[in-house]
PDB file of N, CA, C and O in Angstrom:
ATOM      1  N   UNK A   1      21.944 -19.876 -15.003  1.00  0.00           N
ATOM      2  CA  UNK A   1      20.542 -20.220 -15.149  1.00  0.00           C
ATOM      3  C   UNK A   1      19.946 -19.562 -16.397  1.00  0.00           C
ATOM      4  O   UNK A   1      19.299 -20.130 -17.277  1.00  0.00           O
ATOM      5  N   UNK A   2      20.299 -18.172 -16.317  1.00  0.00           N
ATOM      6  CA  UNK A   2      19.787 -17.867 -17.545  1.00  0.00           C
ATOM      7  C   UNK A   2      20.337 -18.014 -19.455  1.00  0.00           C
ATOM      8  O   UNK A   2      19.780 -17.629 -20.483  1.00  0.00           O
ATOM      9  N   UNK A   3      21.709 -18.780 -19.202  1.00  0.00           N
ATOM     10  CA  UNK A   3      21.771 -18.985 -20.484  1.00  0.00           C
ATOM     11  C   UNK A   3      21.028 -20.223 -20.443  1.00  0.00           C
ATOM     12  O   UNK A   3      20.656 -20.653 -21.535  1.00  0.00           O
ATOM     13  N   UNK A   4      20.725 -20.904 -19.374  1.00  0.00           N
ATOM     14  CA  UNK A   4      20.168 -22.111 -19.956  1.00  0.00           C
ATOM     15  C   UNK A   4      18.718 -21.797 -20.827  1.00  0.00           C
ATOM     16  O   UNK A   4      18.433 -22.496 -21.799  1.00  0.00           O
ATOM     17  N   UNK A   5      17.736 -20.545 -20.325  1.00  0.00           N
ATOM     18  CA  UNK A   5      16.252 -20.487 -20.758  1.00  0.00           C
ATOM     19  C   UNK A   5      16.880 -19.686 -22.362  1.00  0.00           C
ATOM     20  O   UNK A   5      16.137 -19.798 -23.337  1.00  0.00           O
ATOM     21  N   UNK A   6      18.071 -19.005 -22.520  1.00  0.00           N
ATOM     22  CA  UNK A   6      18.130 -18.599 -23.630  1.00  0.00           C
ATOM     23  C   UNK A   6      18.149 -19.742 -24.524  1.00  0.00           C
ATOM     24  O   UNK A   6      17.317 -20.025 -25.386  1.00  0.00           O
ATOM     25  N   UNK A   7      19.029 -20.253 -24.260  1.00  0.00           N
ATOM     26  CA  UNK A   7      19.272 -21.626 -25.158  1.00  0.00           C
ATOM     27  C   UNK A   7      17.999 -22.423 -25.428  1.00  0.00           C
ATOM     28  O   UNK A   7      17.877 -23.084 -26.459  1.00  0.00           O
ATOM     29  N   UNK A   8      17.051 -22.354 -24.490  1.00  0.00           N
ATOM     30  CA  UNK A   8      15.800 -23.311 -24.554  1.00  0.00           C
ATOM     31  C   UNK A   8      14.492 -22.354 -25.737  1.00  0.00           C
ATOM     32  O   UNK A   8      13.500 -22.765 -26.338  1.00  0.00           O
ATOM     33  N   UNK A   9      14.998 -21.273 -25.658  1.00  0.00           N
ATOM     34  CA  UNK A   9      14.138 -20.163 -26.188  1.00  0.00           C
ATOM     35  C   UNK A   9      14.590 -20.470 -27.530  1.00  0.00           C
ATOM     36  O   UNK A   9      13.770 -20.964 -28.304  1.00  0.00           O
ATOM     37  N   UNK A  10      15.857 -20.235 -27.945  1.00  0.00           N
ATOM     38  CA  UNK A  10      16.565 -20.488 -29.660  1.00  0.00           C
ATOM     39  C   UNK A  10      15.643 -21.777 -29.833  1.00  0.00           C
ATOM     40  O   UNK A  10      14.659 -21.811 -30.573  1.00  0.00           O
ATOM     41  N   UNK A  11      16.038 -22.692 -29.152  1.00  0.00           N
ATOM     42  CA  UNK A  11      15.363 -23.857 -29.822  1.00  0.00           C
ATOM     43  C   UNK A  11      14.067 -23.867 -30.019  1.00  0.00           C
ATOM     44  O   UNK A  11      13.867 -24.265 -31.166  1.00  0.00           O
ATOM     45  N   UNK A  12      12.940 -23.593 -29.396  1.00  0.00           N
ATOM     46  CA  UNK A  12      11.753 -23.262 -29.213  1.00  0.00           C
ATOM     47  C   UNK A  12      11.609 -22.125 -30.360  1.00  0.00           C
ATOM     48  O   UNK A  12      10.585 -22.274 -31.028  1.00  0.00           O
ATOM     49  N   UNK A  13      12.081 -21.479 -30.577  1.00  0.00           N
ATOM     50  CA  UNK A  13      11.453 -20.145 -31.765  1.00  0.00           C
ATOM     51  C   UNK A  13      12.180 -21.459 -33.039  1.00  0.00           C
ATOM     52  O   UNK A  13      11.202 -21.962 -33.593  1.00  0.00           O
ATOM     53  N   UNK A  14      13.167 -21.931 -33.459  1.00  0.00           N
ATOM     54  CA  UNK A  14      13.668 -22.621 -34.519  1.00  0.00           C
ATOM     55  C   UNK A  14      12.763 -23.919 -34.815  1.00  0.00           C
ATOM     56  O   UNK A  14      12.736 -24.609 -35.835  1.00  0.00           O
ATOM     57  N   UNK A  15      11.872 -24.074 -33.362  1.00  0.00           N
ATOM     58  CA  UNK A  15      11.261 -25.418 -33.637  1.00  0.00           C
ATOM     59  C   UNK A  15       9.594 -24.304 -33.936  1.00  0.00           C
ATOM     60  O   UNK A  15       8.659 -25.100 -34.010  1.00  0.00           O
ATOM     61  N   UNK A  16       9.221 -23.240 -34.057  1.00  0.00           N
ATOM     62  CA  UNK A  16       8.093 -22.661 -34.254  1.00  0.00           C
ATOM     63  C   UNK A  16       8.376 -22.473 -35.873  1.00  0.00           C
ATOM     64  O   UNK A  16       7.725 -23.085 -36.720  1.00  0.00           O
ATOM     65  N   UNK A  17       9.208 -21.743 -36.118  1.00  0.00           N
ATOM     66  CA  UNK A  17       9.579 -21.395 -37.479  1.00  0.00           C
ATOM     67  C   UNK A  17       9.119 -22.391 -38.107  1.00  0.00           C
ATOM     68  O   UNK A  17       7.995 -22.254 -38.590  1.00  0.00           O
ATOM     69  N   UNK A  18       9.935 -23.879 -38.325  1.00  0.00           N
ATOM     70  CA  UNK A  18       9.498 -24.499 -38.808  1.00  0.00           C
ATOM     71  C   UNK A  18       8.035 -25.428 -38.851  1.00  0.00           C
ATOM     72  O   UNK A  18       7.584 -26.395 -39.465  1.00  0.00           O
ATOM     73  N   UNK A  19       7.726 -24.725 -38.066  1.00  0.00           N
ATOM     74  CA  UNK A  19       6.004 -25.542 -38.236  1.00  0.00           C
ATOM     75  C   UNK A  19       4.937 -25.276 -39.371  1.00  0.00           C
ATOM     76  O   UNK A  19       5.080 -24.407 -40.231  1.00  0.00           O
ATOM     77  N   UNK A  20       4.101 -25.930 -39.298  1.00  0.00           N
ATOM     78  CA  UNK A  20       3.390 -25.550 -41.247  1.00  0.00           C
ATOM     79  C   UNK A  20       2.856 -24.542 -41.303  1.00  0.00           C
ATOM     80  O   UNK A  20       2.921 -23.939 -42.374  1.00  0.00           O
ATOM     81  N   UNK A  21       2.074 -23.916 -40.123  1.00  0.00           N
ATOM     82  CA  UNK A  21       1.376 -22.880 -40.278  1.00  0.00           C
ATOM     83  C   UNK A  21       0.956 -21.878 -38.963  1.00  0.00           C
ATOM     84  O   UNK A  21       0.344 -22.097 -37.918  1.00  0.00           O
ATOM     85  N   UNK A  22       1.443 -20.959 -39.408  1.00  0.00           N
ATOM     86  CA  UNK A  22       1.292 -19.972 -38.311  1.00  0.00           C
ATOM     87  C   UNK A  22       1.017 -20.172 -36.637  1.00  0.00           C
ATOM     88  O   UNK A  22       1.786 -20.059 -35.682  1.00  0.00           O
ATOM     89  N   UNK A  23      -0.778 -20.606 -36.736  1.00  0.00           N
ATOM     90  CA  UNK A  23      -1.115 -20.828 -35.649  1.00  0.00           C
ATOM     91  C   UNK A  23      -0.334 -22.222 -34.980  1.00  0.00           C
ATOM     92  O   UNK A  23      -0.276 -22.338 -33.756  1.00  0.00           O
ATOM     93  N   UNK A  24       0.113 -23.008 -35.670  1.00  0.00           N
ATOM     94  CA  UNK A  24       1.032 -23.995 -35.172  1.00  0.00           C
ATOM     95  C   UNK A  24       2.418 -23.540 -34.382  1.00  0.00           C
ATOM     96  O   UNK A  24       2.826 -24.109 -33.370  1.00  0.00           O
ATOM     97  N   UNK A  25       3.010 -22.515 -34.965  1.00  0.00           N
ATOM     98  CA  UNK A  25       5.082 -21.965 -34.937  1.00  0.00           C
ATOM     99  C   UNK A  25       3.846 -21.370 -33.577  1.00  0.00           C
ATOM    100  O   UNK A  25       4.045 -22.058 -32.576  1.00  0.00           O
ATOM    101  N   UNK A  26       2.853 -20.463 -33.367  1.00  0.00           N
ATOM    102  CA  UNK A  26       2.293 -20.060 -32.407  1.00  0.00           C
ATOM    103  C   UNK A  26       1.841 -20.517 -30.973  1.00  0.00           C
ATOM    104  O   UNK A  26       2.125 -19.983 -29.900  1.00  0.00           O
ATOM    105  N   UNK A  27       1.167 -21.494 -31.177  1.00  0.00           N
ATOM    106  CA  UNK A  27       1.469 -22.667 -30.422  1.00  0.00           C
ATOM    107  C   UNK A  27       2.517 -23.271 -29.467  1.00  0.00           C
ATOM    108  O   UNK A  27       2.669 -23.583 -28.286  1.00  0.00           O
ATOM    109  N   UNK A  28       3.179 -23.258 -30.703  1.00  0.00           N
ATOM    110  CA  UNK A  28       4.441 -24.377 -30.287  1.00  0.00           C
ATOM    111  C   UNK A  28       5.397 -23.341 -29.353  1.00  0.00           C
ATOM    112  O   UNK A  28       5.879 -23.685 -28.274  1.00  0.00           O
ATOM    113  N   UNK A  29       5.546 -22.277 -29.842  1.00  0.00           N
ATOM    114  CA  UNK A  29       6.501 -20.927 -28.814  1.00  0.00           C
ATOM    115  C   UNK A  29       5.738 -20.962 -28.246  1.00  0.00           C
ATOM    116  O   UNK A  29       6.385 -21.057 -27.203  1.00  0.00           O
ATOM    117  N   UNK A  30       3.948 -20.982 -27.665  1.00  0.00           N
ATOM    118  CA  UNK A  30       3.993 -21.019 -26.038  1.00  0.00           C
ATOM    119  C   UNK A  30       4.145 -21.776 -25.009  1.00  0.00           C
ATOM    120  O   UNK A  30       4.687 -21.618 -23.915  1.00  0.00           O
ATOM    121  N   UNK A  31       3.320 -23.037 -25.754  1.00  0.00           N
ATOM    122  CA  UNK A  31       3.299 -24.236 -25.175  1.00  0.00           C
ATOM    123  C   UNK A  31       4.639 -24.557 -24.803  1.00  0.00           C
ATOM    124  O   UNK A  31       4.888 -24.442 -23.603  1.00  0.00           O
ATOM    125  N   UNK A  32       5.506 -24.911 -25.514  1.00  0.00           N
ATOM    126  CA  UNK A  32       6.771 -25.164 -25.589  1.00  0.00           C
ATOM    127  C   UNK A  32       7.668 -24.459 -25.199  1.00  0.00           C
ATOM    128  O   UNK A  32       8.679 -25.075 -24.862  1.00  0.00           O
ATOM    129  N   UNK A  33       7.702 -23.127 -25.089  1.00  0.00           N
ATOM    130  CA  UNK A  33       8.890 -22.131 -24.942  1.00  0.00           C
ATOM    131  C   UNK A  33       8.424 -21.180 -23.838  1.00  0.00           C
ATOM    132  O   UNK A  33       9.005 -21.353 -22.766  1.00  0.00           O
ATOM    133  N   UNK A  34       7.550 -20.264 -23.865  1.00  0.00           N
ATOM    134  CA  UNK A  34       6.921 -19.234 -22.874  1.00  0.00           C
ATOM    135  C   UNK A  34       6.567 -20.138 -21.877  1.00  0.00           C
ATOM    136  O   UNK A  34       7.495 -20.164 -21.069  1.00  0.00           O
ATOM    137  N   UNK A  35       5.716 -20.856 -21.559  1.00  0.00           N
ATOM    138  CA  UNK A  35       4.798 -21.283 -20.699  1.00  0.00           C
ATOM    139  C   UNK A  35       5.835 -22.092 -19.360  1.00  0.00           C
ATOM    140  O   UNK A  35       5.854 -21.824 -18.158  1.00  0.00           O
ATOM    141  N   UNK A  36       6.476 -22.941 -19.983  1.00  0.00           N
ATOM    142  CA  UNK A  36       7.776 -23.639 -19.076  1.00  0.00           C
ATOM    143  C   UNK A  36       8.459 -22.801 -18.367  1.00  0.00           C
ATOM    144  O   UNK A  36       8.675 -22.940 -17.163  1.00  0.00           O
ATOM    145  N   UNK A  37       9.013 -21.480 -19.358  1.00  0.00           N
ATOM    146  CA  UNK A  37      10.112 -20.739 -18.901  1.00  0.00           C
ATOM    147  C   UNK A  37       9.445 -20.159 -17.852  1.00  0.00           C
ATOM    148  O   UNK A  37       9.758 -20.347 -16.676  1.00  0.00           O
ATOM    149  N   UNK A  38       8.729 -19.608 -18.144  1.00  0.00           N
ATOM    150  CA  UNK A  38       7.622 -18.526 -16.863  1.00  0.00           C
ATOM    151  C   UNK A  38       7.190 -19.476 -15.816  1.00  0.00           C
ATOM    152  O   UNK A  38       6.842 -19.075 -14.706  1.00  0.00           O
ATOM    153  N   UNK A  39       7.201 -20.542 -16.095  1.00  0.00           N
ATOM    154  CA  UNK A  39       7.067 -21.785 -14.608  1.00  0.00           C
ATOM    155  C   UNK A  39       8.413 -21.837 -13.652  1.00  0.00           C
ATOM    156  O   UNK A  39       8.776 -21.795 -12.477  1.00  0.00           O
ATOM    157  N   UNK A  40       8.842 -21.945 -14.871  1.00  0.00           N
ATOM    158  CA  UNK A  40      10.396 -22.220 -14.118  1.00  0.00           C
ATOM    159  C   UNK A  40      11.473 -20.939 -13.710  1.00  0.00           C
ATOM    160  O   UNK A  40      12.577 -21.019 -13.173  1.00  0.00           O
ATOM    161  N   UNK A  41      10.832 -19.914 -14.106  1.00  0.00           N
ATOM    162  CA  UNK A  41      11.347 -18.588 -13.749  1.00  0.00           C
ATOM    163  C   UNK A  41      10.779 -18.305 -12.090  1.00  0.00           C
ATOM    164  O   UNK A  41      11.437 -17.940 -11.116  1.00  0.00           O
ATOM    165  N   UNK A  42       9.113 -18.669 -12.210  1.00  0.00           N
ATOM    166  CA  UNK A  42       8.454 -18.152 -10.810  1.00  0.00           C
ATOM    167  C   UNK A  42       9.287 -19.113 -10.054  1.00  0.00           C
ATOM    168  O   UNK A  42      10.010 -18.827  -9.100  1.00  0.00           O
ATOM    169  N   UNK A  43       9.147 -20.052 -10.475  1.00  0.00           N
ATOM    170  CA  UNK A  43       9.786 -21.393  -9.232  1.00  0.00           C
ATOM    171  C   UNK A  43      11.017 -21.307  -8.525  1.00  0.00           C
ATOM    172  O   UNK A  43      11.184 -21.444  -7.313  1.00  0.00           O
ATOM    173  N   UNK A  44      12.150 -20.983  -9.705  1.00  0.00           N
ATOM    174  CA  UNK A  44      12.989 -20.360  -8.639  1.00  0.00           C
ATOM    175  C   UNK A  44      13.252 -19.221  -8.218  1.00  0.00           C
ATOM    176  O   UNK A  44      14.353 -18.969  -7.729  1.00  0.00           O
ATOM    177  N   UNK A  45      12.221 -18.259  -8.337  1.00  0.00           N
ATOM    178  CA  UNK A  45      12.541 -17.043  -7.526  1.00  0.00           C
ATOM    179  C   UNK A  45      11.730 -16.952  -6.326  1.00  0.00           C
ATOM    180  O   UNK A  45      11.939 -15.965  -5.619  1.00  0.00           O
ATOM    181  N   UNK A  46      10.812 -17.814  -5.939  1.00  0.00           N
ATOM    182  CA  UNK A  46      10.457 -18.356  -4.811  1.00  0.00           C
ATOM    183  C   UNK A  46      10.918 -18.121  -3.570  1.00  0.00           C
ATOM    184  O   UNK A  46      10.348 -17.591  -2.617  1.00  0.00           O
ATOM    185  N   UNK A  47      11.970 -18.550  -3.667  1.00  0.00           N
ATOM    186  CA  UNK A  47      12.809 -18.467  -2.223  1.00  0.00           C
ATOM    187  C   UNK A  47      13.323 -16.816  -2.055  1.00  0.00           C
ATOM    188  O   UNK A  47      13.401 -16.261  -0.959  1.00  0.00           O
ATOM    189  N   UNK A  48      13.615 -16.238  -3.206  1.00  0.00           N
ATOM    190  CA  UNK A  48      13.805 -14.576  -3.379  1.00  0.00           C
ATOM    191  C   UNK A  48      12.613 -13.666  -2.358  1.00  0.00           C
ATOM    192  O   UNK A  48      12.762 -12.772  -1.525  1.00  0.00           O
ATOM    193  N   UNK A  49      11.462 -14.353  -2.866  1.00  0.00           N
ATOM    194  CA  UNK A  49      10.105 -13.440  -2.995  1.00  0.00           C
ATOM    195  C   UNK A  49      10.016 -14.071  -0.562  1.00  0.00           C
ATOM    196  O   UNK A  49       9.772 -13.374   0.423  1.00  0.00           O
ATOM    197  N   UNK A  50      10.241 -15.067  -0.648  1.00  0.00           N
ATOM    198  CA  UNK A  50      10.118 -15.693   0.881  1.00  0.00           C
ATOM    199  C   UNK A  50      11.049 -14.670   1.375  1.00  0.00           C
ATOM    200  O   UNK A  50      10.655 -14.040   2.356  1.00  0.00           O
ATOM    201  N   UNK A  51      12.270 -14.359   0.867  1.00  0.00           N
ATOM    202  CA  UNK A  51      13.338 -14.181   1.772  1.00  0.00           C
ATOM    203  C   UNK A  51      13.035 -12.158   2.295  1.00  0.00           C
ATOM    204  O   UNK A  51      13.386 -11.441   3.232  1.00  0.00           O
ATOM    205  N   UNK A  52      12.196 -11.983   1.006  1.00  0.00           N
ATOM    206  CA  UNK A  52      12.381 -10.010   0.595  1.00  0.00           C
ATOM    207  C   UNK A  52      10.598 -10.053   1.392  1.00  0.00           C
ATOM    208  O   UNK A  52      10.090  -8.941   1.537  1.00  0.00           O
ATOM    209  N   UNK A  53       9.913 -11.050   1.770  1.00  0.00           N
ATOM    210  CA  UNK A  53       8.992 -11.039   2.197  1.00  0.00           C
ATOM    211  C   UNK A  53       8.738 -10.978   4.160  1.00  0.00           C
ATOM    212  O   UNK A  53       7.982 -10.351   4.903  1.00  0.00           O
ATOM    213  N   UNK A  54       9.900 -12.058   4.370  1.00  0.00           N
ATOM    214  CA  UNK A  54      10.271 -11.849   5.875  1.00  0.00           C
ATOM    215  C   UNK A  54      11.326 -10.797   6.282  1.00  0.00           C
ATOM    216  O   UNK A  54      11.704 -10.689   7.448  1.00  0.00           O
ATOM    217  N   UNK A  55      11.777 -10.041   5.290  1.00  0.00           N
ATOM    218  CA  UNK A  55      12.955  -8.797   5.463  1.00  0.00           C
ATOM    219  C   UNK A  55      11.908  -7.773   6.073  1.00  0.00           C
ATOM    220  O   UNK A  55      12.007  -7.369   7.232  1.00  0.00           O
ATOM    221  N   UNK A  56      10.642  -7.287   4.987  1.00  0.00           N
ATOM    222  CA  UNK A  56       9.897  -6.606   4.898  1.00  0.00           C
ATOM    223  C   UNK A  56       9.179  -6.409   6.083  1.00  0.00           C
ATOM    224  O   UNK A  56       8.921  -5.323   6.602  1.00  0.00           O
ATOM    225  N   UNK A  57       8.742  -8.004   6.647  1.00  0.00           N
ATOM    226  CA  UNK A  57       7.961  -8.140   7.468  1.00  0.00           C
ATOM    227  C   UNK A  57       8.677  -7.812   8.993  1.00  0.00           C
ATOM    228  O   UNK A  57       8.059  -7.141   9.820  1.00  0.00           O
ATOM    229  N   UNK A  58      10.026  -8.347   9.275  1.00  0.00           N
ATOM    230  CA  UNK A  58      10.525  -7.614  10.657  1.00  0.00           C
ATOM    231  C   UNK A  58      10.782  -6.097  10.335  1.00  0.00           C
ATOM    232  O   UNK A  58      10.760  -5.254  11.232  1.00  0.00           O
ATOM    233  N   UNK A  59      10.947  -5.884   9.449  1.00  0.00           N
ATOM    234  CA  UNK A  59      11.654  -4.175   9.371  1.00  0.00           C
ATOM    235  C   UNK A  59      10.312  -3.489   9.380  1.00  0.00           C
ATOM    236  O   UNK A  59      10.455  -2.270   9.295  1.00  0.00           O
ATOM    237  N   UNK A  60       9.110  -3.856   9.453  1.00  0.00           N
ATOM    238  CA  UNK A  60       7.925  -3.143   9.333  1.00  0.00           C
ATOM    239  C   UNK A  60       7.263  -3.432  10.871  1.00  0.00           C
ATOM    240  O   UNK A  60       6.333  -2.771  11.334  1.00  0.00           O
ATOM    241  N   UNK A  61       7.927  -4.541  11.555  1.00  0.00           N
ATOM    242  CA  UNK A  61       7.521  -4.876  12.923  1.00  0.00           C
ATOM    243  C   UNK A  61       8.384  -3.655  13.885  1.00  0.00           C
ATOM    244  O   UNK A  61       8.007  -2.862  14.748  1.00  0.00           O
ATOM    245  N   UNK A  62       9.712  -3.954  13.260  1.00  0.00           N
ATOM    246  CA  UNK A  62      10.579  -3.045  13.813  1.00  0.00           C
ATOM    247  C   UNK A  62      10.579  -1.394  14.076  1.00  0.00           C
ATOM    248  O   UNK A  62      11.015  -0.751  15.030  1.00  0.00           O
ATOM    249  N   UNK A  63       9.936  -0.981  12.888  1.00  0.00           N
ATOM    250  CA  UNK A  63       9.640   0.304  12.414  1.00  0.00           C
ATOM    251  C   UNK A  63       7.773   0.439  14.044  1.00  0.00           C
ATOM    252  O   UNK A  63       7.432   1.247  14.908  1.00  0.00           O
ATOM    253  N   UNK A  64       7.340  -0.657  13.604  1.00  0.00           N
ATOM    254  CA  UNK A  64       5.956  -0.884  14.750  1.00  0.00           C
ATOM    255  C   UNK A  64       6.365  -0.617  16.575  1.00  0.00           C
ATOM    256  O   UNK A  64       5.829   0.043  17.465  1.00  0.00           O
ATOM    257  N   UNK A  65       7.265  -1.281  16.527  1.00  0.00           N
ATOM    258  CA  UNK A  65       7.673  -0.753  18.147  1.00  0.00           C
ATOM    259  C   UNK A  65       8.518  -0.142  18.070  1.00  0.00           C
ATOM    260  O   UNK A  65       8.879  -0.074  19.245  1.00  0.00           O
ATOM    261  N   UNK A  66       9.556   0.734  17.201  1.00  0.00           N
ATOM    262  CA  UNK A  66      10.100   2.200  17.482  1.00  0.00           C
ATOM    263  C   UNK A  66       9.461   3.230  17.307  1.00  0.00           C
ATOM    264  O   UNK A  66      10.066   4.281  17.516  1.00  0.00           O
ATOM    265  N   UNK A  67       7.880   3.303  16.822  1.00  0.00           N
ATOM    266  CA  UNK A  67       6.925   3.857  16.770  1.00  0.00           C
ATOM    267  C   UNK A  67       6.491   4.061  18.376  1.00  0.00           C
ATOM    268  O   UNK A  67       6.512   5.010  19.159  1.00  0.00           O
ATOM    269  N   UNK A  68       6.100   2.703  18.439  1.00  0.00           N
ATOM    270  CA  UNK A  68       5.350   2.383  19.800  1.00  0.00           C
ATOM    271  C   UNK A  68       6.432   3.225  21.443  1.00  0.00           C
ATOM    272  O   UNK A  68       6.040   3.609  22.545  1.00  0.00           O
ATOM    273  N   UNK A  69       7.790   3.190  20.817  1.00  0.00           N
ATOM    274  CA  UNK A  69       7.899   3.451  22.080  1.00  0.00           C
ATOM    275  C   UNK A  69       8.491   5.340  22.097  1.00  0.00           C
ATOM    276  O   UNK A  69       8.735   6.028  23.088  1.00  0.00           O
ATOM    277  N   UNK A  70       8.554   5.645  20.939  1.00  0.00           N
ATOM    278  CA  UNK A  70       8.504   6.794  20.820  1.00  0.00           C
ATOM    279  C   UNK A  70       7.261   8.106  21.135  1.00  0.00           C
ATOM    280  O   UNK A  70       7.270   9.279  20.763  1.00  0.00           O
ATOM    281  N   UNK A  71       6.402   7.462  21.836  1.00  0.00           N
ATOM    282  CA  UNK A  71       5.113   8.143  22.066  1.00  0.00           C
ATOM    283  C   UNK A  71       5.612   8.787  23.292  1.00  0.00           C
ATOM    284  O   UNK A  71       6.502   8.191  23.899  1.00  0.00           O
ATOM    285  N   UNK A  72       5.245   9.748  23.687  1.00  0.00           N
ATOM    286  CA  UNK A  72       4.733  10.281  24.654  1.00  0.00           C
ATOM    287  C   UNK A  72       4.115   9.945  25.949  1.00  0.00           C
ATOM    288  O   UNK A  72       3.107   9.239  25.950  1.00  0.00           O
ATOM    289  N   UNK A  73       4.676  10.429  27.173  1.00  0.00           N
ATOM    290  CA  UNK A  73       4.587   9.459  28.200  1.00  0.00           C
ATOM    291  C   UNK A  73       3.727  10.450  29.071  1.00  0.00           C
ATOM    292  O   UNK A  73       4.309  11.414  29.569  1.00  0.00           O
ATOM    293  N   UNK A  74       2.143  10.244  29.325  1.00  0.00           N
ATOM    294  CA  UNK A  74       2.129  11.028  30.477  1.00  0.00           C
ATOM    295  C   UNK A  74       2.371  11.230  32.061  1.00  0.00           C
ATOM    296  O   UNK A  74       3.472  10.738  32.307  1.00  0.00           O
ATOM    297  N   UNK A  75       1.978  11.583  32.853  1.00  0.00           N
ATOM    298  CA  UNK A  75       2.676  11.865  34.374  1.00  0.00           C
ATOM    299  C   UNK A  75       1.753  10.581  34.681  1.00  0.00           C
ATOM    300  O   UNK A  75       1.223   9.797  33.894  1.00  0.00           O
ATOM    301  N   UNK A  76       1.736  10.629  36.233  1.00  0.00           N
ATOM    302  CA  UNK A  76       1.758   9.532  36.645  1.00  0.00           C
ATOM    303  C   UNK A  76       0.001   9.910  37.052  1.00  0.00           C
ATOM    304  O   UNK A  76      -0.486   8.887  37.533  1.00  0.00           O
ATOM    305  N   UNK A  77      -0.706  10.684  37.012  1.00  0.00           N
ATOM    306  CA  UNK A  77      -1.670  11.668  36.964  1.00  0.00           C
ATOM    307  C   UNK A  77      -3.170  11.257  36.029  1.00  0.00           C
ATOM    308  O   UNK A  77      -4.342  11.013  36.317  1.00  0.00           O
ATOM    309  N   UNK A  78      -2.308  11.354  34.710  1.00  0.00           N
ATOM    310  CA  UNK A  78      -3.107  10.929  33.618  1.00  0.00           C
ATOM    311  C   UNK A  78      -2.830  12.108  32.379  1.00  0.00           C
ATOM    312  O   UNK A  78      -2.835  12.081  31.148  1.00  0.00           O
ATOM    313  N   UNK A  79      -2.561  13.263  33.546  1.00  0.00           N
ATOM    314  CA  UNK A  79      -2.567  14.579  32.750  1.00  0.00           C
ATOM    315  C   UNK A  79      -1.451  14.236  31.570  1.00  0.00           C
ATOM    316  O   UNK A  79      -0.604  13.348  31.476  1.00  0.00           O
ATOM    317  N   UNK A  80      -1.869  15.438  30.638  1.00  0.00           N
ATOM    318  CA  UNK A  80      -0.761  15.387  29.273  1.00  0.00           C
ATOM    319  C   UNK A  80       1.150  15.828  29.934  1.00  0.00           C
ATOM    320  O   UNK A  80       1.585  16.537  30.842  1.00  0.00           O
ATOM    321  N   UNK A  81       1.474  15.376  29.389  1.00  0.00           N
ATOM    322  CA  UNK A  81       3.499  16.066  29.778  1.00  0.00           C
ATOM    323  C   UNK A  81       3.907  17.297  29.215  1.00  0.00           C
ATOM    324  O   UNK A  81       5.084  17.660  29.206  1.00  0.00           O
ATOM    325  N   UNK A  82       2.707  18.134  28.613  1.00  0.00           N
ATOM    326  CA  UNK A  82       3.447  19.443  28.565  1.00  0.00           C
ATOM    327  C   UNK A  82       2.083  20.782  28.926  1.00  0.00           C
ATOM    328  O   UNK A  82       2.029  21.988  28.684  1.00  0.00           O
ATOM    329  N   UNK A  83       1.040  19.708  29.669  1.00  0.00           N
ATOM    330  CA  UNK A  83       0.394  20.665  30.435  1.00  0.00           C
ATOM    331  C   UNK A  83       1.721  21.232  31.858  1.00  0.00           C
ATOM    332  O   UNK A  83       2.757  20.752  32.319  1.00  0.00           O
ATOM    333  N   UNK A  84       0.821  22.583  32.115  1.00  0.00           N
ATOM    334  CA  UNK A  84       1.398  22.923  33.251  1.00  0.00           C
ATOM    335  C   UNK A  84       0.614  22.711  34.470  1.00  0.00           C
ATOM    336  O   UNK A  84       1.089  23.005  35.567  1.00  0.00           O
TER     337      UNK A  84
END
């Protein structure tokens, strides 16, 4: 994947170079070269960002009820478990 955006980048800076004037070669590398790549970079890391997003989300649920059941249990009373 990524030699393909390199390859798209050479062409894109070779097609800026040659443009007449500055703000044009300027232009043309974003429009043309930055702007796509950074579309098409977010797009497929998409499924990355879904996948490290539901990892996050059970291991933080998980971390939530080994919390939950690690508490402290009092008597049957109400009183605390290390009153006497």
């Amino acid at each position: 994947m990524y030699i393909v955006v390199i390859a798209w980048l050479y062409v894109v800076i070779l097609m800026a170079v040659l443009e007449n004037s500055f703000v044009g070669g300027l232009m043309t590398l974003t429009f043309y070269g930055l702007l796509p790549i950074a579309i098409l970079l977010y797009l497929t890391g998409t499924p990355k960002r879904w996948k490290r997003k539901k990892k996050l989300q059970s291991s933080e649920e998980s971390e939530t009820a080994s919390a939950l059941t690690d508490q402290p249990v009092g008597k049957a009373d109400g009183s605390h478990p290390h009153e006497n």
